[in-house]
C-alpha positions as a printed Julia matrix, in Angstrom:
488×3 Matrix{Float64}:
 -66.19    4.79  -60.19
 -65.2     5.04  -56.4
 -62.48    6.99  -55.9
 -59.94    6.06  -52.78
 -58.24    8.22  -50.94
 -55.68    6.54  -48.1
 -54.66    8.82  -45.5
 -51.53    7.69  -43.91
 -50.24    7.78  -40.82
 -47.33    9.35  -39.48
 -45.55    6.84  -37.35
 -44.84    5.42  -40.93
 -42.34    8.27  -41.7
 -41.49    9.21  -37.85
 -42.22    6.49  -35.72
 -40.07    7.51  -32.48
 -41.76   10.93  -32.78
 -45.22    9.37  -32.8
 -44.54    6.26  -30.22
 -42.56    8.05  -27.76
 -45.59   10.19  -26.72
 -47.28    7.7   -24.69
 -46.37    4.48  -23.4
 -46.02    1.38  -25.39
 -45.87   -1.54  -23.06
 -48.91   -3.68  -23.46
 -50.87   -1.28  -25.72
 -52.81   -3.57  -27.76
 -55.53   -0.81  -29.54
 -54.21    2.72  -31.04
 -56.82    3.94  -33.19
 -56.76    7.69  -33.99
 -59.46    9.31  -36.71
 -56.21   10.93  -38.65
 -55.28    7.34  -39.68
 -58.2     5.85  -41.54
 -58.93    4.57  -45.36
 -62.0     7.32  -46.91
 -63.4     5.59  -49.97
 -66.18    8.36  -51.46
 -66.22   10.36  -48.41
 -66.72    7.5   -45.83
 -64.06    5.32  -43.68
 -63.8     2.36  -44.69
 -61.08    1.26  -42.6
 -59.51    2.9   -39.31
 -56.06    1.57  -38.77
 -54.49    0.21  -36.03
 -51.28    2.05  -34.94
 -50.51   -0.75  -32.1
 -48.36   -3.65  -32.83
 -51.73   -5.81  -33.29
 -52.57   -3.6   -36.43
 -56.35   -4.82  -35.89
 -58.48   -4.92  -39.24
 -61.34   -2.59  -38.06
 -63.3    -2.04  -41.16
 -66.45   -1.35  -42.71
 -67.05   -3.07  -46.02
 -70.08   -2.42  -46.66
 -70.66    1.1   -48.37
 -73.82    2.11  -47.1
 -72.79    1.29  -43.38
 -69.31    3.68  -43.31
 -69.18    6.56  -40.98
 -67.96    9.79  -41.92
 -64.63   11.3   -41.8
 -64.71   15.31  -40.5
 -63.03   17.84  -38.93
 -63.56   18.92  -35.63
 -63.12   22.77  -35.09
 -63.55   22.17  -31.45
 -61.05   19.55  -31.13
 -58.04   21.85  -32.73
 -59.22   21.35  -36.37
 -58.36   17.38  -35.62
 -60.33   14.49  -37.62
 -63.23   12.49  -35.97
 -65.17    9.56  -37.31
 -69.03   10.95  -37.41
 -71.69    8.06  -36.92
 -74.72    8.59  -37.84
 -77.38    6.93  -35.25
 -79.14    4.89  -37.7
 -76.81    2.46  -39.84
 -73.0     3.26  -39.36
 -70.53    1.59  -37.34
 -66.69   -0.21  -37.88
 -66.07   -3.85  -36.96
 -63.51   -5.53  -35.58
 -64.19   -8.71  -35.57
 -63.52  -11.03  -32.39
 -60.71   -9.73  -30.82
 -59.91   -7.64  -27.41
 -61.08  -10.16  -25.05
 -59.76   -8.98  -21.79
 -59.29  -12.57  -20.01
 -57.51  -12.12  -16.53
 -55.94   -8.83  -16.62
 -56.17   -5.52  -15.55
 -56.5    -2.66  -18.7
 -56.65    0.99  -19.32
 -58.98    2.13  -21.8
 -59.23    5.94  -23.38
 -61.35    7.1   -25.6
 -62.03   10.8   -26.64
 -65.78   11.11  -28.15
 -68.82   12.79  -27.82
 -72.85   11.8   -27.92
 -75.63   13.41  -29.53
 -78.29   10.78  -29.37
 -79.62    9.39  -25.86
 -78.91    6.16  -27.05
 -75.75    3.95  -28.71
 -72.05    2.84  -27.84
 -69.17    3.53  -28.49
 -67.29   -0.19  -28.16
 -68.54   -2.74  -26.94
 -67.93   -6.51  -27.47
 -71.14   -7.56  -26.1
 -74.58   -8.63  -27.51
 -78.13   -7.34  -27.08
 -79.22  -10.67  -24.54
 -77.61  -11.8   -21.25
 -74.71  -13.33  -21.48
 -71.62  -13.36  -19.04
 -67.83  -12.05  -20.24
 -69.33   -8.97  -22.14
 -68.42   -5.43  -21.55
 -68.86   -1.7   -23.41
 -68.6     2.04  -23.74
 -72.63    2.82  -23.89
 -75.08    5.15  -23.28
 -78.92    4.1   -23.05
 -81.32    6.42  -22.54
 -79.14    8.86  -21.4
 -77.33    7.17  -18.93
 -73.58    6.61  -19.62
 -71.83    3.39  -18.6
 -69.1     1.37  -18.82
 -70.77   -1.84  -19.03
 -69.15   -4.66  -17.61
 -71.04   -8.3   -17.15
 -68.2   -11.3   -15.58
 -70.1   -13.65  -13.0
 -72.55  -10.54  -13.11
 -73.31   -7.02  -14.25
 -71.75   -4.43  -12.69
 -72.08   -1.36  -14.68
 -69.88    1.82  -13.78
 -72.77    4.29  -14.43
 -73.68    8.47  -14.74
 -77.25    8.64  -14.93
 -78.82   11.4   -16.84
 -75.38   12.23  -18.73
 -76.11   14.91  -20.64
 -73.21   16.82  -21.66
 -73.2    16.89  -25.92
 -69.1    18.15  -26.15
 -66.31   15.87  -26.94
 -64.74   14.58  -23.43
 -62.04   12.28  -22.54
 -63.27    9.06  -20.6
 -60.22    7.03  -18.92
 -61.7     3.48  -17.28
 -59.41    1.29  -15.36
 -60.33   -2.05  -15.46
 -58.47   -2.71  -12.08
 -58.32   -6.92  -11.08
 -55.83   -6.04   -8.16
 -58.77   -3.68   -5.99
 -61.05   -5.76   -7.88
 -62.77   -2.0    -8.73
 -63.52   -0.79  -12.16
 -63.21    2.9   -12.09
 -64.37    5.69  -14.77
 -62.6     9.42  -14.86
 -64.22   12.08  -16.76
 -61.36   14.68  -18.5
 -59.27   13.17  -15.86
 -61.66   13.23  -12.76
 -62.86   10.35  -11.16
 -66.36   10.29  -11.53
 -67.26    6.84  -10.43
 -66.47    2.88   -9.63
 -68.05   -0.8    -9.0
 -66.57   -3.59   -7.66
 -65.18   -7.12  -10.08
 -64.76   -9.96   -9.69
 -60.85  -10.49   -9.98
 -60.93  -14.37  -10.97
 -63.31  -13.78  -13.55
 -61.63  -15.14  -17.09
 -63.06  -12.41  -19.52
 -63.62  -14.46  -23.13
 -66.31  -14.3   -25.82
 -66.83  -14.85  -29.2
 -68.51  -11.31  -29.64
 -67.25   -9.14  -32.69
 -66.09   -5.86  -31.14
 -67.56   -3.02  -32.81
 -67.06    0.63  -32.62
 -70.45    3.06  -33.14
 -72.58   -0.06  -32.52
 -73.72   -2.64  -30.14
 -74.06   -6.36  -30.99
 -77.51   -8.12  -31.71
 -78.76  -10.53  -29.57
 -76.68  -13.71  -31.25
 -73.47  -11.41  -30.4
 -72.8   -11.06  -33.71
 -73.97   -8.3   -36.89
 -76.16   -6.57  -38.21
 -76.29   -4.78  -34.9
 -78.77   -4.28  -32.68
 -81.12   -1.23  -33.88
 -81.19    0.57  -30.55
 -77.86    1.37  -30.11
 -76.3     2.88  -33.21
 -73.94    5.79  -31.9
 -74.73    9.34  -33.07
 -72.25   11.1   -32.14
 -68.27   11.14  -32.6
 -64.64    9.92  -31.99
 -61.3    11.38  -32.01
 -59.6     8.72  -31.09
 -59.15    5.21  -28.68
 -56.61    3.4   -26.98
 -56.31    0.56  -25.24
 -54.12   -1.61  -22.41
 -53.79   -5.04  -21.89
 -52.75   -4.13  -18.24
 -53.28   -1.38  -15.42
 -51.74    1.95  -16.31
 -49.26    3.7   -13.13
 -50.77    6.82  -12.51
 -48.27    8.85  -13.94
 -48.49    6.98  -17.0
 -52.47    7.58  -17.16
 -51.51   11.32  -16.69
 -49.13   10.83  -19.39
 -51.88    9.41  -21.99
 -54.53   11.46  -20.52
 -52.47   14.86  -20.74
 -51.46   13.83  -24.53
 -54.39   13.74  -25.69
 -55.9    16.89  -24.08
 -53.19   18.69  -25.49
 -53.49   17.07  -28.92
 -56.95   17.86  -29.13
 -56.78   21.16  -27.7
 -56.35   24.33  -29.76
 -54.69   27.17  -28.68
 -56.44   30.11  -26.46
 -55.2    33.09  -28.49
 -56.96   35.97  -29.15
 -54.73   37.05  -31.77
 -51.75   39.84  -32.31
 -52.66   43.08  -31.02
 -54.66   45.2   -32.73
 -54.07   48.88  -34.31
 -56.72   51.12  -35.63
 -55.37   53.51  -37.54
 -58.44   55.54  -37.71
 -61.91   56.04  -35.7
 -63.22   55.09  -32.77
 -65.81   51.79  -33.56
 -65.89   48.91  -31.95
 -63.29   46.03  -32.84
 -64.08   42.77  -31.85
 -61.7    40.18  -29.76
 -62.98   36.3   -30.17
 -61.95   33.34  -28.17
 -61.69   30.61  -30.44
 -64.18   27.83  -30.37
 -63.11   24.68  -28.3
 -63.17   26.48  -25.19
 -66.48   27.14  -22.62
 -67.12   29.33  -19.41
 -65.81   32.66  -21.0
 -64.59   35.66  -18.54
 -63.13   38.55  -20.06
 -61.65   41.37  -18.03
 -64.7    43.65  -18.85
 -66.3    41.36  -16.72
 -67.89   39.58  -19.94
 -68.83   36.37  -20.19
 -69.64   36.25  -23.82
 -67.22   34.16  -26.54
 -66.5    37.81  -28.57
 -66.55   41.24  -26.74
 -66.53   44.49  -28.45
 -64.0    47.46  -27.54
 -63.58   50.7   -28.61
 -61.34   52.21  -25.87
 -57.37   51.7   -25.94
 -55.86   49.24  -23.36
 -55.12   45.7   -22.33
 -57.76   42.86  -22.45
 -57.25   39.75  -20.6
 -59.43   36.65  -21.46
 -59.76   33.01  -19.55
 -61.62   29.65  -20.81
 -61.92   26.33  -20.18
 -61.4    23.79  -22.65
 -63.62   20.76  -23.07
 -61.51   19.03  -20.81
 -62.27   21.16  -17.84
 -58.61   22.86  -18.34
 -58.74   26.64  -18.04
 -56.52   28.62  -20.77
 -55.46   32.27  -20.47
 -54.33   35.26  -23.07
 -53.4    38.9   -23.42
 -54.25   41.28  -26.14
 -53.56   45.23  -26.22
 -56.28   47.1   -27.98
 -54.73   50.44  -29.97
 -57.13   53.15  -30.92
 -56.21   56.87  -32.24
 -54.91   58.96  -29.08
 -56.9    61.74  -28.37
 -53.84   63.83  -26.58
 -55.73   65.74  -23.9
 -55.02   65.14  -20.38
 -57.74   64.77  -17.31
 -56.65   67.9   -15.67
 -54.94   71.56  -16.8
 -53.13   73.95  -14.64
 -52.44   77.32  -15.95
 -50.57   80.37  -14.63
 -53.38   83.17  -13.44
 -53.77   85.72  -17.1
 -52.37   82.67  -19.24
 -54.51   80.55  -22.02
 -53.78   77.29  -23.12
 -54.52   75.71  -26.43
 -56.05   72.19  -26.3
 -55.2    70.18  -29.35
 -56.58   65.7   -29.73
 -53.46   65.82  -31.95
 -55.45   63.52  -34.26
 -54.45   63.24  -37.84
 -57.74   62.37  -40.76
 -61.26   64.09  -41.14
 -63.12   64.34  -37.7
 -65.44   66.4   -36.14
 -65.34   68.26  -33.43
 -68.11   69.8   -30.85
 -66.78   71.6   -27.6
 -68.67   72.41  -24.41
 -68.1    76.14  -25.28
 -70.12   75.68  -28.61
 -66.65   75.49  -30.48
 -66.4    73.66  -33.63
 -62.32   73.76  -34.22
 -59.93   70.96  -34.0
 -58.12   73.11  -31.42
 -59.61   75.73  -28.62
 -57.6    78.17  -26.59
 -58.97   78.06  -23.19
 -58.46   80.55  -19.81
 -60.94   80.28  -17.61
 -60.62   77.88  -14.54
 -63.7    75.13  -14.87
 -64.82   71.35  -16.22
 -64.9    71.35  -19.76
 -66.0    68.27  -22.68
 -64.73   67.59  -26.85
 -66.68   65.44  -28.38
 -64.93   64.27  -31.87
 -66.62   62.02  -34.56
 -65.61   60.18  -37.42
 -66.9    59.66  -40.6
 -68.68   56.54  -39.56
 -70.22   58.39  -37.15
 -68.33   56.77  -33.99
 -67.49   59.2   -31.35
 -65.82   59.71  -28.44
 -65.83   62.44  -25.97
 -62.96   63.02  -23.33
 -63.73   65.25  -20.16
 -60.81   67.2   -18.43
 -60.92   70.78  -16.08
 -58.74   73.29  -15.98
 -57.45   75.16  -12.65
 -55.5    78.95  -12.4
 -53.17   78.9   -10.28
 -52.91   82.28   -8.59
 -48.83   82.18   -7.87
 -48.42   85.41   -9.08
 -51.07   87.5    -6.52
 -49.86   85.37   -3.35
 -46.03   87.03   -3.48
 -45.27   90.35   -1.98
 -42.07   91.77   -0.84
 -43.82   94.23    1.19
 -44.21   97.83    1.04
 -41.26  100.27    0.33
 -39.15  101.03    3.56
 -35.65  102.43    5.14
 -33.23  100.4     5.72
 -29.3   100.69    7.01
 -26.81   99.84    4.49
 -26.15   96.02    4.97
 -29.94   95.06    5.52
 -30.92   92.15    3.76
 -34.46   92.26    2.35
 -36.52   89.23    1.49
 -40.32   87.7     0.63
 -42.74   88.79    3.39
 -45.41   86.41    1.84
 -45.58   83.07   -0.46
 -41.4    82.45    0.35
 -42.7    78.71    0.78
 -44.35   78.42   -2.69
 -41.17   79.57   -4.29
 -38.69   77.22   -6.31
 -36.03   79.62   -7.93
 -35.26   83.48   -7.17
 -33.69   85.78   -9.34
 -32.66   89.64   -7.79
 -32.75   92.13  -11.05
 -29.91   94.16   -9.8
 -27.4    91.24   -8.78
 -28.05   87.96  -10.61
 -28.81   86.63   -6.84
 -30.86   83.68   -7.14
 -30.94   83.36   -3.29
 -34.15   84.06   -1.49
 -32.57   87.44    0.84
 -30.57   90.07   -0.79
 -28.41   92.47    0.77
 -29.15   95.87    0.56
 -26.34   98.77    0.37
 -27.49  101.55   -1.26
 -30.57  103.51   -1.93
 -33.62  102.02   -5.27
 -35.71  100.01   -6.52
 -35.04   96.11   -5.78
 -37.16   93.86   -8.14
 -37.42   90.27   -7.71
 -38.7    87.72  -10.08
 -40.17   84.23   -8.65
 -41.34   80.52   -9.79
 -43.02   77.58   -8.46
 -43.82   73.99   -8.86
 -46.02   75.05  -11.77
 -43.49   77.06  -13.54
 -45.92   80.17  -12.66
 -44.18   83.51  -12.37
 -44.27   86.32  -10.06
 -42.24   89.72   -9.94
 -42.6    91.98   -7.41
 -40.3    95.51   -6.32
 -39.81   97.38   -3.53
 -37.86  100.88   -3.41
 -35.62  100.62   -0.63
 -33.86  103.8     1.25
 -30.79  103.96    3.22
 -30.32  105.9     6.43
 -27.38  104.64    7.56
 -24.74  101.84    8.51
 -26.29   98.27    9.73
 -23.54   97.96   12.7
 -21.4    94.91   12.38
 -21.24   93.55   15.74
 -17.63   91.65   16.28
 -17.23   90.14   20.28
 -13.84   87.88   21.14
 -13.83   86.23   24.86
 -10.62   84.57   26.46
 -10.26   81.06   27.19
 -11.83   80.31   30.67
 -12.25   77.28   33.23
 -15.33   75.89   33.33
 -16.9    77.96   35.97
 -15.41   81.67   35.78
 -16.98   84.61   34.93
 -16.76   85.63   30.81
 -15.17   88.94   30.23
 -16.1    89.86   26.17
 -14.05   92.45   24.72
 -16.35   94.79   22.3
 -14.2    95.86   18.5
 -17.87   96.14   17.31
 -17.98   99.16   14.13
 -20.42  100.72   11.82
């Protein structure tokens, strides 16, 4: 027993949502592979979401394509035919007559040979046209008075693409845009009244009586997403409009996912772009769909879709901080302990032969840890360590006499001070005033937080002199007469 499964369409339930996505004056074909009848795996009918609602069927069993799911195309549907037998027919209908049309179609070929519409036949004939590709060469094929093909010779790209065709009576041009891009065009003839009694068939070309079965050579193998048509010439905002609908329909999304966390060890994680997408470039500098990390920071990631768009994302990359910083400065006679501040079973190997989590270190030079983890990823982190010799480049001077009063300050390394403190005082200027006879000890920072101290003993011999002068008020011009009240 055959058992039918009908998928049905959405316009049914929403059908401003679905129609207001692309315009709807004169579109006489909507056929889209998410709105098709599957009987036993194969479509037996793909319905027509235009106002014609077209019968395009396949009644015989052993002739149905096959209904699939394109990752590459945002996990959409596509009708698969298979090259040899399978195809959908129409019957006679879409004969173009006088006007202008727009015709899209999103598919892709695997065979060198078979169509993708056409309402044709295998023999000359006037009034025929179709979506083909013969031995490799891709055309729009278009006989009126004459054939004039709109053809890419040697077409050999295998992914899905859009193909846009205008089918243009008023610059009497047929033109043919891959992913958007004009590619190509011939010349019509405008006054040409396009009518036949050819059935139009999708995945197959007419034999030579313009009717079925069809002719052998061009069976489709390949795909289609989906196809609409016109029944007049498309603005070319509104082409942008149909054309950017369906790129983004049947686009997925360039994500490389949330960022990632690794709680523990250094292996690599991977980052994939999804499929879909082509012409890779990470900010490694890779060029590869997946790249492998295993350091912490920000990864950036473009591709282009098949439509020749190029996507972009952003992922940041966490792996266990090692806590140890390129470069150490410590006071001259000081140690510091180095610590990776890393929590869970590692091991450790230090350029001084060390085998601790943690080393105390003093001596001025370049230094390495290298730490494992139990899977036998490692990483090793490099720093140096510098002295800095604060502490020998301060001097206050040998002891000396001074007269009470004298102030007293660094005679060396005053300019690699940042704070003073005077022992006897609480000064934390950098001169102190002298008075009486001792010791005078003064303690010094710098940027660094080094310290110094250095003393000197100090003797007084007498009074400093504290000179005091006053002057009168003078013109400009006279002699000054200062009046000495000088004491010491």
């Amino acid at each position: 027993m055959n058992t039918k499964k009908l998928f049905i369409i959405i316009f049914s339930i929403i059908p401003s949502f679905l129609f207001s996505q692309i315009p709807q004056d004169e579109l006489i074909l909507w056929l889209s592979a998410d709105s098709v009848e599957i009987i036993d795996g194969k479509v037996a009918r793909w319905y027509d979401r235009s106002e014609n609602d077209y019968q395009i069927l396949q009644n015989s069993a052993t002739a149905r394509p096959t209904f699939a799911i394109a990752s590459e195309l945002n996990n959409q549907p596509v009708i698969v035919f298979n090259g040899t037998n399978s195809y959908l027919d129409g019957g006679n209908i879409l004969n173009l007559g006088t006007n202008s049309h727009t015709f899209f179609i999103i598919s892709k070929k695997t065979g060198n040979s078979g169509s993708f519409f056409s309402k044709s036949r295998a023999a000359t004939a006037e009034g025929r046209y179709g979506f083909i590709i013969e031995s490799g060469n891709l055309s729009f094929f278009y006989h009126d008075n004459q054939q004039r093909n709109v053809s890419l010779n040697s077409f050999s790209n295998n992914n899905y693409n859009l193909f846009s065709i205008l089918n243009n009576r008023q610059n009497q041009k047929n033109q043919l845009f891959v992913n958007s891009n004009f590619v190509k065009e011939n010349s019509l003839n405008a006054d040409y009244e396009f009518n036949n009694t050819f059935n139009f068939l999708i995945g197959a070309y007419n034999n030579s009586s313009g009717g079925v079965p069809p002719y052998f050579a061009l069976y489709l193998n390949g795909a289609i997403a989906e196809i609409i048509f016109y029944n007049r010439l498309l603005t070319e905002q509104e082409r942008s409009i149909v054309e950017n609908y369906l790129m983004d329909k049947y686009t997925p999304e360039l994500t490389l996912g949330p960022d990632i966390y690794v709680d523990y060890g250094f292996c690599d994680t991977t980052i994939s772009i999804p499929a879909g997408f082509t012409d890779f470039q990470w900010s490694s500098g890779e060029t590869t769909q997946s790249i492998s990390v295993n350091q912490s920071g920000q990864y950036w990631a473009s591709a282009k879709d098949y439509f020749g768009r190029t996507h972009y994302d952003t992922i940041n990359v966490f792996f266990p901080t090692i806590n140890i910083e390129n470069s150490y400065i410590i006071c001259a006679g000081d140690s510091i302990l180095v610590n990776p501040g890393l929590t869970g079973t590692y091991f450790y190997e230090w350029s001084d032969g060390s085998t601790d989590s943690e080393n105390y270190l003093k001596n001025a030079g370049s230094y390495w840890i290298r730490i494992e983890d139990t899977n036998s990823c490692f990483d090793t982190v490099f720093f140096d360590i510098q002295i800095d010799n604060f502490k020998n480049l301060i001097s206050l001077g040998n002891d000396t006499t001074l007269c009470s009063g004298n102030k007293i300050r660094l005679i060396q390394g005053e300019e690699l001070c940042t704070s003073f403190l005077w022992e006897s005082n609480g000064n934390t200027l950098s001169e102190q005033a002298v008075y009486e006879s001792g010791w005078q000890k003064l303690t010094v920072t710098n940027e660094n937080n080094c310290t110094a101290v250095d003393s000197i003993f100090i003797s007084i011999v007498g009074t400093a002199p504290e000179p005091d002068f006053i002057t009168e008020n003078l013109c400009f011009g006279s002699n000054t007469l200062f009046f000495d009240n000088s004491t010491s």
